[in-house]
PDB file with one MODEL, atoms N, CA, C and O in Angstrom:
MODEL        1
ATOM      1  N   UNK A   1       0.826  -1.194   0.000  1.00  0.00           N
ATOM      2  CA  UNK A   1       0.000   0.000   0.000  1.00  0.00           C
ATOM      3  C   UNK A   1       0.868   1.254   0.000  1.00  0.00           C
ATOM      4  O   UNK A   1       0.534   2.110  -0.820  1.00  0.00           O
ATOM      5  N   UNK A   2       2.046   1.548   0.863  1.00  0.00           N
ATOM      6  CA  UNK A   2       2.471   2.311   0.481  1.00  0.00           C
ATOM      7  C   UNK A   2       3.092   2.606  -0.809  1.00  0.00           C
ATOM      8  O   UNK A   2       3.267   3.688  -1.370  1.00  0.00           O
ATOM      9  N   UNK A   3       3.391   1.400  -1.165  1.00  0.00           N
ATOM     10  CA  UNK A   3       4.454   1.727  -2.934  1.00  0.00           C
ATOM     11  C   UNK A   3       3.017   2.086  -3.873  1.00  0.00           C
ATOM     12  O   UNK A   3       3.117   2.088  -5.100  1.00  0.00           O
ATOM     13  N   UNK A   4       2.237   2.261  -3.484  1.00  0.00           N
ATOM     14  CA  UNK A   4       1.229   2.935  -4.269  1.00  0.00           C
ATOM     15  C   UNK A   4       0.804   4.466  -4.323  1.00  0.00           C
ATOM     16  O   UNK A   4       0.410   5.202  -5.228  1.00  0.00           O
ATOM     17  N   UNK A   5       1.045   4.624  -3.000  1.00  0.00           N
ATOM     18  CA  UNK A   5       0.950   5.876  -2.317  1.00  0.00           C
ATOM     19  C   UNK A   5       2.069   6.709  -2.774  1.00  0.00           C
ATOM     20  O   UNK A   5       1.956   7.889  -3.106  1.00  0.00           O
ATOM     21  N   UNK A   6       2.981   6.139  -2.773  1.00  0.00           N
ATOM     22  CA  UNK A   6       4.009   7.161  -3.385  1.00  0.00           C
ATOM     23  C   UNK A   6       4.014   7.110  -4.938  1.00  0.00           C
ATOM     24  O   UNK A   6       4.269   8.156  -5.535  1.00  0.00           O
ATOM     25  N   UNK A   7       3.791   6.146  -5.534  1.00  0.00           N
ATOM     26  CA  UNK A   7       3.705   6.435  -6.805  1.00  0.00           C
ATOM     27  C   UNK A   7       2.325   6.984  -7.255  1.00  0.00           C
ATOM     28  O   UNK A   7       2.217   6.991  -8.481  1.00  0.00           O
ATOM     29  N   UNK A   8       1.482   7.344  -6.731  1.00  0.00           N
ATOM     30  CA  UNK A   8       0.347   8.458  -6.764  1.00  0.00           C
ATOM     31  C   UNK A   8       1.008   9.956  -6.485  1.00  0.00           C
ATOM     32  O   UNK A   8       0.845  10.971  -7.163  1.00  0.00           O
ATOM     33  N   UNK A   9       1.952   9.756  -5.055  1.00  0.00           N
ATOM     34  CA  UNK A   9       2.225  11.339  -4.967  1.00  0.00           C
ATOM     35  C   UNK A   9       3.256  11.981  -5.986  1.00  0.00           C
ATOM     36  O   UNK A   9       3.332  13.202  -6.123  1.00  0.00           O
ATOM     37  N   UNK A  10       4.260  10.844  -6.886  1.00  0.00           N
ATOM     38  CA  UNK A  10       5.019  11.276  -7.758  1.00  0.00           C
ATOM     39  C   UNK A  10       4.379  11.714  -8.749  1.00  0.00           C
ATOM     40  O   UNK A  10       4.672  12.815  -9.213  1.00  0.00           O
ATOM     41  N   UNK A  11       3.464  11.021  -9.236  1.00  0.00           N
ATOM     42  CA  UNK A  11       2.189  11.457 -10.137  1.00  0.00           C
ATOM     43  C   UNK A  11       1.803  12.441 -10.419  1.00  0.00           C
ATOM     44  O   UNK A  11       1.815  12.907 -11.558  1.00  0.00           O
ATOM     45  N   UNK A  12       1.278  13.086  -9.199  1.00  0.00           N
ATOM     46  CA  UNK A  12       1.183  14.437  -8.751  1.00  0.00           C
ATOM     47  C   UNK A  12       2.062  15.243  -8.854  1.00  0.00           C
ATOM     48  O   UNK A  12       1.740  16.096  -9.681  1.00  0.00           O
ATOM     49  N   UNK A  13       3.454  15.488  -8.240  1.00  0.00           N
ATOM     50  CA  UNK A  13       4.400  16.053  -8.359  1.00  0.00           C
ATOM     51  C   UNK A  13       4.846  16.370 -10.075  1.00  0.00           C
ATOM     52  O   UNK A  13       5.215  17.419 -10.604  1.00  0.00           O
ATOM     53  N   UNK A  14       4.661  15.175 -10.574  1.00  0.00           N
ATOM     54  CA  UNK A  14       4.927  15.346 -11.885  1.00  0.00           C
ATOM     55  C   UNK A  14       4.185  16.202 -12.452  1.00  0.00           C
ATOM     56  O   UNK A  14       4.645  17.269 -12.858  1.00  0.00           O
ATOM     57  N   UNK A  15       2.684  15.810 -12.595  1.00  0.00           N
ATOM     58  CA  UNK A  15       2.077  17.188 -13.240  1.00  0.00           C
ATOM     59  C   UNK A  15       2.548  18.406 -12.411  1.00  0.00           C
ATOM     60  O   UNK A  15       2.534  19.444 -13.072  1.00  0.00           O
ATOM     61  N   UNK A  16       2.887  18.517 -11.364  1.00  0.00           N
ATOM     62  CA  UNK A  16       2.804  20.050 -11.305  1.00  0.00           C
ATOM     63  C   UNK A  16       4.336  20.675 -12.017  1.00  0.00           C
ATOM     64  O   UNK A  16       4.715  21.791 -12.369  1.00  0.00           O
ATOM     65  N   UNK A  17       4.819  19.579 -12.006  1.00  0.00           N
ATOM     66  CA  UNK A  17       6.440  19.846 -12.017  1.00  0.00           C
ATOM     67  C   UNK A  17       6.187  21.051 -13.718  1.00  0.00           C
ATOM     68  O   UNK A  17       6.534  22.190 -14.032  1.00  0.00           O
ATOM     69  N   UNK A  18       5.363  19.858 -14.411  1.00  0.00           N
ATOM     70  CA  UNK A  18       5.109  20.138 -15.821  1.00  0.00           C
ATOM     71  C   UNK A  18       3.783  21.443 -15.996  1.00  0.00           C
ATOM     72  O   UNK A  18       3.631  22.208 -16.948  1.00  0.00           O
ATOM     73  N   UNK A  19       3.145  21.367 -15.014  1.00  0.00           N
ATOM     74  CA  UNK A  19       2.015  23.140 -15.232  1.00  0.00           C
ATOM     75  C   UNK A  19       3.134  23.682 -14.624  1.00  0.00           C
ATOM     76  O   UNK A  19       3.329  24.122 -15.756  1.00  0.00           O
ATOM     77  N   UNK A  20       3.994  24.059 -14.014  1.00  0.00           N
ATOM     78  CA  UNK A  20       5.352  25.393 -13.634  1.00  0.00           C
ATOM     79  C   UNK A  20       6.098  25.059 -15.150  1.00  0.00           C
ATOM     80  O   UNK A  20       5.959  25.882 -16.055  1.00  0.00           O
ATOM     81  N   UNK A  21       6.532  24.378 -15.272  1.00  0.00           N
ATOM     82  CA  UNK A  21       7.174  24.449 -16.675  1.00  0.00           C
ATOM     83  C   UNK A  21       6.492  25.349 -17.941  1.00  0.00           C
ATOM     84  O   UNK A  21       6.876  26.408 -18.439  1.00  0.00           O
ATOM     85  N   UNK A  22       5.290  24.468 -18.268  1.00  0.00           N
ATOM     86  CA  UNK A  22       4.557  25.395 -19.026  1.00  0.00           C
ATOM     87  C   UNK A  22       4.211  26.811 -18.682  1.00  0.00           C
ATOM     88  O   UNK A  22       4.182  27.690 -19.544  1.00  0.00           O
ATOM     89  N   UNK A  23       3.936  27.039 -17.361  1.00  0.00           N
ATOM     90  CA  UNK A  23       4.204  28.476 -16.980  1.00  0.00           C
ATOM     91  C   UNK A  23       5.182  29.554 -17.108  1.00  0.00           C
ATOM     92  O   UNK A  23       5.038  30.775 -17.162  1.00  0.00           O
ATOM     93  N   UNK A  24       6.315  28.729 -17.147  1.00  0.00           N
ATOM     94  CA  UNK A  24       7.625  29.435 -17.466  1.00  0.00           C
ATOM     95  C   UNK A  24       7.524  29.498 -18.517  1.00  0.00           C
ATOM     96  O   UNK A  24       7.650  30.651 -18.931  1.00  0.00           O
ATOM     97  N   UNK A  25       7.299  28.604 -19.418  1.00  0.00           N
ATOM     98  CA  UNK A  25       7.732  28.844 -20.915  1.00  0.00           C
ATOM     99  C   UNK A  25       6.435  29.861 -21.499  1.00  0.00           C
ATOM    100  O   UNK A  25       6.939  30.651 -22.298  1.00  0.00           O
ATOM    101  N   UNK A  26       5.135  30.072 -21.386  1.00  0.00           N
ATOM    102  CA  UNK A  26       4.836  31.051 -21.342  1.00  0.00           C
ATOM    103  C   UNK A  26       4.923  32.696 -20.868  1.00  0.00           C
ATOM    104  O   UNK A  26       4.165  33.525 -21.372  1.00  0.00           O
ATOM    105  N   UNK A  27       5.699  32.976 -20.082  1.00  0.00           N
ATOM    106  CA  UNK A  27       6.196  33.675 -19.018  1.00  0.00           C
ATOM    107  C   UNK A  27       7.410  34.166 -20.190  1.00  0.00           C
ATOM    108  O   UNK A  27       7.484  35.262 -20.745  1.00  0.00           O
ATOM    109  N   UNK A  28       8.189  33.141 -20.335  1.00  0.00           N
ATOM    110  CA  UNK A  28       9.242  33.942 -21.498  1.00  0.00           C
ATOM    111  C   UNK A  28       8.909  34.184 -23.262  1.00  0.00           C
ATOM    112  O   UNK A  28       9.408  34.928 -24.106  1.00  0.00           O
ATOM    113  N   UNK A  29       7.797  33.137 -23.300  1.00  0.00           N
ATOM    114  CA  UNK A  29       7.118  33.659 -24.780  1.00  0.00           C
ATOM    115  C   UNK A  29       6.091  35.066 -24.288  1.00  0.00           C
ATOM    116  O   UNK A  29       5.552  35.367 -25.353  1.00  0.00           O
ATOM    117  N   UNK A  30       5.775  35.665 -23.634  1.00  0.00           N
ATOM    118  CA  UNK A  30       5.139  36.937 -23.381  1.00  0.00           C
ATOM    119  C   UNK A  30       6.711  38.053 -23.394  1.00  0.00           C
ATOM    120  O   UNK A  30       6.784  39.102 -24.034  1.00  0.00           O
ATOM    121  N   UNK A  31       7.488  37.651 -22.787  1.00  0.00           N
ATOM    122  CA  UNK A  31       8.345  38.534 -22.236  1.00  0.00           C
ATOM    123  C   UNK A  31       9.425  38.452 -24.060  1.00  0.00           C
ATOM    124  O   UNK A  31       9.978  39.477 -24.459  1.00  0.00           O
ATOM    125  N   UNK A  32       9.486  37.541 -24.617  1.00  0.00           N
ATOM    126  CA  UNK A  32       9.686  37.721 -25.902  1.00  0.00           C
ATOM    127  C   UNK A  32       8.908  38.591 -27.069  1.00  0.00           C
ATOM    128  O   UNK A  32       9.255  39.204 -28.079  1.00  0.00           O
ATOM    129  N   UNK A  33       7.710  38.324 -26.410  1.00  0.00           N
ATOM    130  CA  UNK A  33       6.639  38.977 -27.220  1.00  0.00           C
ATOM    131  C   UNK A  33       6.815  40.456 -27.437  1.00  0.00           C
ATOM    132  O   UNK A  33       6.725  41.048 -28.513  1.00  0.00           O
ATOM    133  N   UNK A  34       7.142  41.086 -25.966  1.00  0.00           N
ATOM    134  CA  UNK A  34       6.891  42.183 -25.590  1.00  0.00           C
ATOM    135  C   UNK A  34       8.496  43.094 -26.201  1.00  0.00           C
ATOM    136  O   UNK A  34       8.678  44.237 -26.620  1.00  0.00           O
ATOM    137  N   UNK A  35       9.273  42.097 -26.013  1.00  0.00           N
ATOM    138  CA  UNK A  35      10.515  42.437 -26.780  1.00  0.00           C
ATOM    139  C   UNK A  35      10.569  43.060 -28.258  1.00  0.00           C
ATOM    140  O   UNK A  35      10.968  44.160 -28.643  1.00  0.00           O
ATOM    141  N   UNK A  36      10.181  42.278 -28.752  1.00  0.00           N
ATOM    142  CA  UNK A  36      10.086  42.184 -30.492  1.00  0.00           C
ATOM    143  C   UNK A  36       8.956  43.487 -30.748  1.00  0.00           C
ATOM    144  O   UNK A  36       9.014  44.191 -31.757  1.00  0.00           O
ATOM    145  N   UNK A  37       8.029  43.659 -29.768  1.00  0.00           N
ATOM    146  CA  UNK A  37       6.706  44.298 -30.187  1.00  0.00           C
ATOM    147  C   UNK A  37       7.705  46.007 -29.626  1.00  0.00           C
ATOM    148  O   UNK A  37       7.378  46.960 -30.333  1.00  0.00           O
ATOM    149  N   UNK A  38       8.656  46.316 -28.636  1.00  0.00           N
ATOM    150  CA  UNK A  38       9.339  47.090 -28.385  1.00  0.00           C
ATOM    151  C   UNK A  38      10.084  47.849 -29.295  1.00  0.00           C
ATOM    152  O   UNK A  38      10.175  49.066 -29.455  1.00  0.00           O
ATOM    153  N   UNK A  39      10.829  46.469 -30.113  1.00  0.00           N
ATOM    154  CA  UNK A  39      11.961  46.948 -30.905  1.00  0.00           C
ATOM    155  C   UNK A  39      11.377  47.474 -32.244  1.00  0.00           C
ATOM    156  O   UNK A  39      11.713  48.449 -32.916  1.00  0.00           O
ATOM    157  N   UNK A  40      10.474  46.613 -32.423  1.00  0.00           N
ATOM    158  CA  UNK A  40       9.637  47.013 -33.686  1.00  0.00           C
ATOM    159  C   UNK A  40       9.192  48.701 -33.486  1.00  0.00           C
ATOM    160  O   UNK A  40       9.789  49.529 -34.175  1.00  0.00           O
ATOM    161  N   UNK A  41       8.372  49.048 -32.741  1.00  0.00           N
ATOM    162  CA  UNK A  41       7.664  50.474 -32.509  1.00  0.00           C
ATOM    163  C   UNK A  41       9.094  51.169 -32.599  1.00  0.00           C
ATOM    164  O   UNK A  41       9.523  51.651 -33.648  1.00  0.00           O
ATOM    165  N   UNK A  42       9.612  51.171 -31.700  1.00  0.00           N
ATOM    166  CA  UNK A  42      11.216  51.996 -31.356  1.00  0.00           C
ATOM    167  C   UNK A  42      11.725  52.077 -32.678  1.00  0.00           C
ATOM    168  O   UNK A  42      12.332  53.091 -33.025  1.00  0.00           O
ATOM    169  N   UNK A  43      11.560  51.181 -33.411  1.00  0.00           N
ATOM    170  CA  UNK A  43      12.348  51.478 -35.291  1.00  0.00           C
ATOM    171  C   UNK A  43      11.480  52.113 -35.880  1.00  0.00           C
ATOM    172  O   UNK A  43      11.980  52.874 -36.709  1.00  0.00           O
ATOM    173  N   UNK A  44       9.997  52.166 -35.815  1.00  0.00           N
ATOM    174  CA  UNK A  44       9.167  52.761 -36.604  1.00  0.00           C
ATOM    175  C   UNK A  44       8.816  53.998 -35.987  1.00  0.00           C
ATOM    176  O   UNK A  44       7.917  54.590 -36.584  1.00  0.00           O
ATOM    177  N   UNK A  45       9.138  54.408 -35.248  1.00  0.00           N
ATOM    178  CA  UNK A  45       8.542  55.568 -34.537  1.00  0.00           C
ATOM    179  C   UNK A  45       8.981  56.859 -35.140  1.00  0.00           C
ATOM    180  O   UNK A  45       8.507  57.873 -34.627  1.00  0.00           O
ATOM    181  N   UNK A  46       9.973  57.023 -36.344  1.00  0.00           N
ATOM    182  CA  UNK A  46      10.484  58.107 -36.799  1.00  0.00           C
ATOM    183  C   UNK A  46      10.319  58.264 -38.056  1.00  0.00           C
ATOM    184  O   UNK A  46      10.772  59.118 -38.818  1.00  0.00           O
ATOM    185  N   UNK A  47       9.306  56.953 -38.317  1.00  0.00           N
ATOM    186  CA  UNK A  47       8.538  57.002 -39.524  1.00  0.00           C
ATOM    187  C   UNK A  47       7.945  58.758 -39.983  1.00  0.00           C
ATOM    188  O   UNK A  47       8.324  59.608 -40.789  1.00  0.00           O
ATOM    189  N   UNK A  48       6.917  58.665 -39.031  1.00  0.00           N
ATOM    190  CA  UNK A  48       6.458  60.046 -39.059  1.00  0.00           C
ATOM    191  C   UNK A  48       6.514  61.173 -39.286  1.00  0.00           C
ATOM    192  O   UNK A  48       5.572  61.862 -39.676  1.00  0.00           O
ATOM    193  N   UNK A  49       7.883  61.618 -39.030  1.00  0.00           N
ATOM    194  CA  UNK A  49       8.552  62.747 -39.023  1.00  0.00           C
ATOM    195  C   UNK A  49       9.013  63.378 -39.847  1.00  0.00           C
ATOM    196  O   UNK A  49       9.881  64.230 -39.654  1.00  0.00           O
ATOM    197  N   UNK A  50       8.430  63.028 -41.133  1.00  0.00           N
ATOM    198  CA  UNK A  50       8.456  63.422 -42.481  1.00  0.00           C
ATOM    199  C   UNK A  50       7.910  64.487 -42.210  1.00  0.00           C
ATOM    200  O   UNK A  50       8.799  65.338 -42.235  1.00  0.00           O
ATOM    201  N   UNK A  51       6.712  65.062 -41.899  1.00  0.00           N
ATOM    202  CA  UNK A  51       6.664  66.283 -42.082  1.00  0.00           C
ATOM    203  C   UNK A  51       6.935  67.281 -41.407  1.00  0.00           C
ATOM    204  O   UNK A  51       6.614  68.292 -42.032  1.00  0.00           O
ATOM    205  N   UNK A  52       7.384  67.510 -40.400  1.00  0.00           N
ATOM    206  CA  UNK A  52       8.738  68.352 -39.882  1.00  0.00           C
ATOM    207  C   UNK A  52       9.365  68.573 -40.488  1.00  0.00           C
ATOM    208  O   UNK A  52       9.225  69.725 -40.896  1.00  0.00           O
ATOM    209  N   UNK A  53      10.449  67.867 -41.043  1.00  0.00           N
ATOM    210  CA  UNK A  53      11.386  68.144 -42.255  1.00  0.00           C
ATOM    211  C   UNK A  53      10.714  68.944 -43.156  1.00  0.00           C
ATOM    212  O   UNK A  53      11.003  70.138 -43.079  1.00  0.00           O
ATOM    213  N   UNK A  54       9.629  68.525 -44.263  1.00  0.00           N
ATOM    214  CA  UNK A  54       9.071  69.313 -45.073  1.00  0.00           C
ATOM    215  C   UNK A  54       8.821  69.946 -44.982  1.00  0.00           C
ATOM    216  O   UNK A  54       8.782  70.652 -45.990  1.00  0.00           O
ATOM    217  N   UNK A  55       8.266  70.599 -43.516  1.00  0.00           N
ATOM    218  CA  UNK A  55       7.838  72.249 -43.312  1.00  0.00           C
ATOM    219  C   UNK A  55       9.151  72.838 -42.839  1.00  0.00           C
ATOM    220  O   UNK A  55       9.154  73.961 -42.335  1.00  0.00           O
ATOM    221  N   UNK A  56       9.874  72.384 -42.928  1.00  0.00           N
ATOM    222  CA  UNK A  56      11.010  73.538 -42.700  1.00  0.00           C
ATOM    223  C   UNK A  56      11.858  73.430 -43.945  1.00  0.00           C
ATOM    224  O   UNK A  56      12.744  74.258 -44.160  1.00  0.00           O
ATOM    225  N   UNK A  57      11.632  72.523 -44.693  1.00  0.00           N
ATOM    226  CA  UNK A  57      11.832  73.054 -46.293  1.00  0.00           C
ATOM    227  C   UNK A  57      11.160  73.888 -46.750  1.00  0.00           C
ATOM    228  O   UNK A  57      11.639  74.984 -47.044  1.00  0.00           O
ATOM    229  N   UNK A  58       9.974  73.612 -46.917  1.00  0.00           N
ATOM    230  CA  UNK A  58       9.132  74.192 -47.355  1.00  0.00           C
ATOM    231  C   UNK A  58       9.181  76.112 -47.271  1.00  0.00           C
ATOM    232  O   UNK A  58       8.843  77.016 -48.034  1.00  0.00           O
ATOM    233  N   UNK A  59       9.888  76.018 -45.701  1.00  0.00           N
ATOM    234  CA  UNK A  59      10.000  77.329 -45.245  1.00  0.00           C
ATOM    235  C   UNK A  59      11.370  78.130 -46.012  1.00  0.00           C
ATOM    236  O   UNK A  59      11.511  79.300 -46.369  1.00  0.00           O
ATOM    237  N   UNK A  60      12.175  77.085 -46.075  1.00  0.00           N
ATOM    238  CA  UNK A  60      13.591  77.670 -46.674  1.00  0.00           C
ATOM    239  C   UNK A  60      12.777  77.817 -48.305  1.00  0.00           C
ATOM    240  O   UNK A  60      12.612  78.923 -48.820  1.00  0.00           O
ATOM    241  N   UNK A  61      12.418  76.783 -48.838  1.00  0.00           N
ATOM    242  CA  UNK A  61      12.150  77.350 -49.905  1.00  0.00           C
ATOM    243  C   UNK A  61      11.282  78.452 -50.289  1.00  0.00           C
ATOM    244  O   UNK A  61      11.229  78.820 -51.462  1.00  0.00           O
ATOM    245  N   UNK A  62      10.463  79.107 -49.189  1.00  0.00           N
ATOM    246  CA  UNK A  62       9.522  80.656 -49.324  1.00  0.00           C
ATOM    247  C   UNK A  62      10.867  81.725 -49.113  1.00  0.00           C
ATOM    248  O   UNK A  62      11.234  82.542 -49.957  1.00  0.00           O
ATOM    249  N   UNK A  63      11.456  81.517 -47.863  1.00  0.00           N
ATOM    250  CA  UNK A  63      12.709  82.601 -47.848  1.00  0.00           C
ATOM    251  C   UNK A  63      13.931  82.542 -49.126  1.00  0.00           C
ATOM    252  O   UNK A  63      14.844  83.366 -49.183  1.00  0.00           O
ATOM    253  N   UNK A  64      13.803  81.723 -49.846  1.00  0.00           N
ATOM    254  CA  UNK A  64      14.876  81.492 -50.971  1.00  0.00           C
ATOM    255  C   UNK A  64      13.513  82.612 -52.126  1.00  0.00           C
ATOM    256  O   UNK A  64      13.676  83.727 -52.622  1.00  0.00           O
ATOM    257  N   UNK A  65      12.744  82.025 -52.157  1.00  0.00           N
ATOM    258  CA  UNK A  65      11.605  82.799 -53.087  1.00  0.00           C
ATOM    259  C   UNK A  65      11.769  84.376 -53.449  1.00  0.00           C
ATOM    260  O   UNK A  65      11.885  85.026 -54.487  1.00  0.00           O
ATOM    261  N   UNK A  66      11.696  84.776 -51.456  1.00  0.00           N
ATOM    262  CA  UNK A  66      11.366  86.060 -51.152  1.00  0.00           C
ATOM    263  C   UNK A  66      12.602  86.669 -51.184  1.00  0.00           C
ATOM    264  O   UNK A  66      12.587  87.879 -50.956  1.00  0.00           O
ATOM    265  N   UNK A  67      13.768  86.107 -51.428  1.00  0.00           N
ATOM    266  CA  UNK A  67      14.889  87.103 -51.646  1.00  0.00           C
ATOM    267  C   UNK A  67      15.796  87.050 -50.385  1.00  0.00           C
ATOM    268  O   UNK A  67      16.977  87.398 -50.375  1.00  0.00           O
ATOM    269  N   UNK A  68      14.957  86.474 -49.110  1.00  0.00           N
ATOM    270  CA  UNK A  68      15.638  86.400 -47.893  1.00  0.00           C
ATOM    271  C   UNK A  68      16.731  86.036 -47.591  1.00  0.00           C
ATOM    272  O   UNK A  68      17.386  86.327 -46.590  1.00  0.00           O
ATOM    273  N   UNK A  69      17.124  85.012 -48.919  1.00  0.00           N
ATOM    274  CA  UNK A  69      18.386  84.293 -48.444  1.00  0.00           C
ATOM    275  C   UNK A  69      18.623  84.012 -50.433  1.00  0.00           C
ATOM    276  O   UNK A  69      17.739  83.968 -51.288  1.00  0.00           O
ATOM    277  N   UNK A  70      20.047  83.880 -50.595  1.00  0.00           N
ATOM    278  CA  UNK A  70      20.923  83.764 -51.111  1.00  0.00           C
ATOM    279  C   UNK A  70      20.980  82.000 -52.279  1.00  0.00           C
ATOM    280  O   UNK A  70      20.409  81.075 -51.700  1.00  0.00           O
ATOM    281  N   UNK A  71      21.416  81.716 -53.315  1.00  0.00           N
ATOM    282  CA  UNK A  71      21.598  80.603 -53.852  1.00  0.00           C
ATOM    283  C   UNK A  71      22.419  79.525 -52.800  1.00  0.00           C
ATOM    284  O   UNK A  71      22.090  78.379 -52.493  1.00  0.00           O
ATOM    285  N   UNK A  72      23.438  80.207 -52.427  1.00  0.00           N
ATOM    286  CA  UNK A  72      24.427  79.344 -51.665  1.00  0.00           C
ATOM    287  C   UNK A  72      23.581  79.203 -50.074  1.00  0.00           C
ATOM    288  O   UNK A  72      23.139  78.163 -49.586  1.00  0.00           O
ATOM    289  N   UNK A  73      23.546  80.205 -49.650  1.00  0.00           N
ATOM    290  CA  UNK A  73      22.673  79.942 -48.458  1.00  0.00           C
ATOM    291  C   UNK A  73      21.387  79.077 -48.499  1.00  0.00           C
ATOM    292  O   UNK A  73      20.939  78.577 -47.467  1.00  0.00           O
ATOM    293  N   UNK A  74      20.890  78.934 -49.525  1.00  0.00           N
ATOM    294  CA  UNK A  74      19.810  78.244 -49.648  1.00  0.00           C
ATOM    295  C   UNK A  74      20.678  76.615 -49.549  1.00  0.00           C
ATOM    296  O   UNK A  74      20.755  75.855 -48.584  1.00  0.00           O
ATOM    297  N   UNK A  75      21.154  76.499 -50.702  1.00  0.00           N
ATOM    298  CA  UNK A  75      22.008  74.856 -50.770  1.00  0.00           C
ATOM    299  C   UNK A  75      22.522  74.645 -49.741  1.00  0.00           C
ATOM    300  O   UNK A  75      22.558  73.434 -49.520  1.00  0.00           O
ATOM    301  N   UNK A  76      23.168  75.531 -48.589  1.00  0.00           N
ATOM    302  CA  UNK A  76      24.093  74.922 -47.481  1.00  0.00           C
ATOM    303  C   UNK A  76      22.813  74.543 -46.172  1.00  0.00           C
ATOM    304  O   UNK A  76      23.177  73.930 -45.169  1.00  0.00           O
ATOM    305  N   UNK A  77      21.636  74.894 -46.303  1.00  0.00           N
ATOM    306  CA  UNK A  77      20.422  74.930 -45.155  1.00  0.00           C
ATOM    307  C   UNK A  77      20.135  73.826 -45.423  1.00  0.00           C
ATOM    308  O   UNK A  77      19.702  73.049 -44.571  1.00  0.00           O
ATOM    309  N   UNK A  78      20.359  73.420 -46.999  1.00  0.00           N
ATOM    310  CA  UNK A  78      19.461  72.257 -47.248  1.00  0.00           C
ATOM    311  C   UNK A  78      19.920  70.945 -47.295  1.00  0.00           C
ATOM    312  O   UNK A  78      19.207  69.966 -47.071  1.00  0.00           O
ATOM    313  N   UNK A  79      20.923  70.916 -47.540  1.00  0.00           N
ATOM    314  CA  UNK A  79      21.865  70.025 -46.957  1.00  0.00           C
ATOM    315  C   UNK A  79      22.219  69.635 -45.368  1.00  0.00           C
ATOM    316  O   UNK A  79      22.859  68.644 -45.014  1.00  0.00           O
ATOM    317  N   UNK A  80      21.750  70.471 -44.660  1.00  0.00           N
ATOM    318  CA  UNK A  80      21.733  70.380 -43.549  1.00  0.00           C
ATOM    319  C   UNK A  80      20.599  69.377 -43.172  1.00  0.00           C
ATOM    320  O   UNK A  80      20.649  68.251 -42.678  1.00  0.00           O
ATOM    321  N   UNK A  81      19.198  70.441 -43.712  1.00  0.00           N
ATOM    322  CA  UNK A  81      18.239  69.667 -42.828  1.00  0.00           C
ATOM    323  C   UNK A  81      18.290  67.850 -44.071  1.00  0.00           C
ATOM    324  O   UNK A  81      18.176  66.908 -43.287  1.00  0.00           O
ATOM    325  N   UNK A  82      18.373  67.495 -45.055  1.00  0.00           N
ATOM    326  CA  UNK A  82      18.810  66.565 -45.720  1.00  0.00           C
ATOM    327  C   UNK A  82      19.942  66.419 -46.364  1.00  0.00           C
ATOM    328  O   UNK A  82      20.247  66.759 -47.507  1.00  0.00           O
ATOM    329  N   UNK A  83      20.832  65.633 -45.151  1.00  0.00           N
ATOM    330  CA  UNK A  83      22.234  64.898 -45.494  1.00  0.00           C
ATOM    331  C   UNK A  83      22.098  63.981 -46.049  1.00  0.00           C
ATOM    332  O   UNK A  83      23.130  63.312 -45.992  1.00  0.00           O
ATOM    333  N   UNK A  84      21.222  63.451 -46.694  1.00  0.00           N
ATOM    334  CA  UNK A  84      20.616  62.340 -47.009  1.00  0.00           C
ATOM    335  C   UNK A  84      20.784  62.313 -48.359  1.00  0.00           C
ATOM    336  O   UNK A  84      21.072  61.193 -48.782  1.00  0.00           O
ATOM    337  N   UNK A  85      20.687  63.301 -49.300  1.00  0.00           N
ATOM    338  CA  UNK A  85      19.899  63.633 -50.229  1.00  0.00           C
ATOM    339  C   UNK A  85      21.287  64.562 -50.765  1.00  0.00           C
ATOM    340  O   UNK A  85      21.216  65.245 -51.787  1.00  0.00           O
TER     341      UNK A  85
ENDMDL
END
């Protein structure tokens, strides 16, 4: 009777051993999740910001218009705000 008893309570032990396991491994697929879903936003987040840039082109190109500023002064602003380009 007892060698039954204990191989009932190992039984037991076992599943739980295995619901904490699966807990963990959910526990780090969330905490992965949350990773990837981080890095992703954090790269895209400057998506946007296109038009900032353009309105302050936009602006150099009214003061280039209006006489405010110069050929060369115009090319050296603009190069500034797009090093890119």
């Amino acid at each position: 009777m007892g060698g039954m008893m204990g191989g009932g309570l190992m039984g037991a032990m076992g599943f739980w051993m295995l619901l904490w396991a699966l807990a963990g491994v959910a526990v780090l697929a969330a905490l992965a999740a949350g990773i990837v879903w981080l890095v992703h936003r954090t790269a895209t987040a400057g998506i946007g910001r296109g038009s900032v840039d353009s309105d302050a082109v936009q602006i150099l190109k009214r003061r280039y218009a209006a006489g405010e500023i110069d050929g060369g002064e115009y090319a050296r602003r603009l190069t500034v705000l797009n090093p890119w380009e």
